[in-house]
N, C-alpha and C positions, 0 to 999 in steps of 0.2 A: 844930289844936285842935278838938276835938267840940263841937257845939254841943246842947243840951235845950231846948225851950219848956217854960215855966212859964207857968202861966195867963194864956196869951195875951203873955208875953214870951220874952224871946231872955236865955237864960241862957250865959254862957260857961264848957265845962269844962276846967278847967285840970289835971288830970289826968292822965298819961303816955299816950297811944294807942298802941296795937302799932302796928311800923311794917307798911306795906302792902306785901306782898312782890309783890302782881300789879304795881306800879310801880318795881320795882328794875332795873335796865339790864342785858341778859344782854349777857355780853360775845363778840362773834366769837372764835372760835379759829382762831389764822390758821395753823397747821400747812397747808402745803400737800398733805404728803403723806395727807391725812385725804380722803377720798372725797365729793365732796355727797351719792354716793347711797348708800346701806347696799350689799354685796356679796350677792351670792345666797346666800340661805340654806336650805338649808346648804352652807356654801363649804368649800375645803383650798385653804391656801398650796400652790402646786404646789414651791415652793423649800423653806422649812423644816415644810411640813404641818403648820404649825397651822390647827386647827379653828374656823370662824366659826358659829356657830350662837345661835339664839334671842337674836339682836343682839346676841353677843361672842366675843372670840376667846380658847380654849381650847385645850391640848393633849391629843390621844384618837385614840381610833381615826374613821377615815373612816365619816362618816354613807352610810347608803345615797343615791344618786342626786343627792349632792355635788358641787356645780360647781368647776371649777376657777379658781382666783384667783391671786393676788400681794400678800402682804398688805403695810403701810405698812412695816413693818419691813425687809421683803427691799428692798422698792422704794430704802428712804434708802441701804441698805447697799450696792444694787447701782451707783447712784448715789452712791455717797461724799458725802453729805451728812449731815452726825448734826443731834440736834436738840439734843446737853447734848455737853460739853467739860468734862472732868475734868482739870486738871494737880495733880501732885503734885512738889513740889521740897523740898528742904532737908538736909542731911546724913542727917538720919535716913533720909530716902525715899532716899539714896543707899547707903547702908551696910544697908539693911532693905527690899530690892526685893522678895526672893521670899516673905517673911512678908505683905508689902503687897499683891502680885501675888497671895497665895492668898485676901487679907480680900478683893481686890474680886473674885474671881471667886466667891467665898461670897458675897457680896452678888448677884450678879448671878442665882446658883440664885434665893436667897431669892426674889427680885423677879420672873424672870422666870417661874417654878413658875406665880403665880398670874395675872402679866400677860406673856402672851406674845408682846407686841409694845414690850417692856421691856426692851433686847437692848446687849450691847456689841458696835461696832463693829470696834473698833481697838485696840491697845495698843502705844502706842508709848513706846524710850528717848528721852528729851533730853537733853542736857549735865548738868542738874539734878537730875533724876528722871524720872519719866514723864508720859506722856500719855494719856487714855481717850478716846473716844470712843462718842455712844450713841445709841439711835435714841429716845429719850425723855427727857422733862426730868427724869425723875423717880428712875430710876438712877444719875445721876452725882451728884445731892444724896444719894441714903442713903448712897453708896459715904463720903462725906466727911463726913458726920453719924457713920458708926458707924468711920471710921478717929479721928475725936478724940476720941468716946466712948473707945475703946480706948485712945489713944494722945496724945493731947491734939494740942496744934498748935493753927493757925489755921484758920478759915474763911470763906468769902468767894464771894459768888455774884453774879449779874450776869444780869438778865434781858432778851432784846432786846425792847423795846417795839413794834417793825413785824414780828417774825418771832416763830416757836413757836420757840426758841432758848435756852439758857442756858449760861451758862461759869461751872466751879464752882471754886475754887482750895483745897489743902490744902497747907500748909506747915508741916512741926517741923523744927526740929533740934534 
C-alpha cells in the first residue's frame, strides 16, 4: 500500500498500485541445449544453415564473413533428445494417419518458416497411432491445438518441472 503525508501525518492509500515488474522473479530456462553465450554473429548452422544474426535465428542466405556453428536444434536431433513429445492414438488417428501426417507436417512449415529452431524430430508408428518428436516445446502444442480445432478429440499436456520438456497427448476416436 502507498503511503501520502498530509500535513505533517501519515495518510494510508488504499488504492490499487500497479504491480512493480522490476520485483517479479525471472524464471531460469533450463533448456540445456540453449548456449550461456550468444553464437558469433553472424553465425550458419553448418548442418541445416540457418542463419543467426542480430541475436536470432532465421532462414537466408549466408552473411558475409559468417562463422560457422551448430545450432540447438541440430545439436537435440543429433543427439536424440527432443524437448516436446507429441502422441497421437485413438481409432480416428488409426484410420486417418496420412490426412494427420499431412496436418502436422503443415504445422511444422507454419512454425518452423518463422522459428527455425522449431523443428520435428521423429515420426514414429505405435500400436495406437503415432508418435512426434520435437526440438521445442512449442511445436508439439500447436500441432495438437490445431489437430482438435480441426478435428475435436482430447488434449492433454504435461510440463517437466526440472527440465525444458513437455509431452503433449491428442486422442479422438
Amino acid at each position: 500500500m502507498g503511503q501520502q503525508h498530509q500535513h505533517g501525518r501519515k495518510v494510508v492509500d488504499h488504492r490499487p498500485q500497479p504491480e512493480r515488474r522490476d520485483r517479479l522473479i525471472q524464471e531460469k530456462e533450463h533448456d540445456p541445449y540453449k548456449p550461456s553465450l550468444k553464437p558469433a554473429d553472424p553465425g550458419v548452422c553448418t548442418i541445416c544453415h540457418a542463419v543467426y544474426e542480430e541475436g536470432r535465428w532465421h532462414w537466408g542466405a549466408r552473411p558475409a564473413a559468417a562463422s560457422d556453428t551448430v545450432c540447438q536444434a541440430c545439436q537435440r536431433i543429433r543427439d536424440h533428445i527432443p524437448a516436446g513429445i507429441l502422441t497421437m492414438d485413438g481409432a480416428f488417428v488409426r484410420t486417418h494417419r496420412a490426412e494427420l501426417l499431412a496436418q502436422v507436417r503443415h504445422q511444422e512449415t507454419l512454425e518452423s518458416s518463422e522459428h527455425p529452431l522449431n523443428r520435428i524430430m521423429d515420426i514414429r508408428d505405435t500400436s495406437d497411432g503415432m508418435t512426434v518428436t520435437t526440438t521445442d516445446l512449442h511445436l508439439p502444442r500447436r500441432v495438437a491445438e490445431a489437430l482438435r480445432s480441426h478435428h475435436h478429440g482430447e488434449v492433454t499436456w504435461q510440463y517437466d518441472d526440472d527440465d525444458y520438456f513437455l509431452r503433449v497427448h491428442w486422442q479422438a476416436d
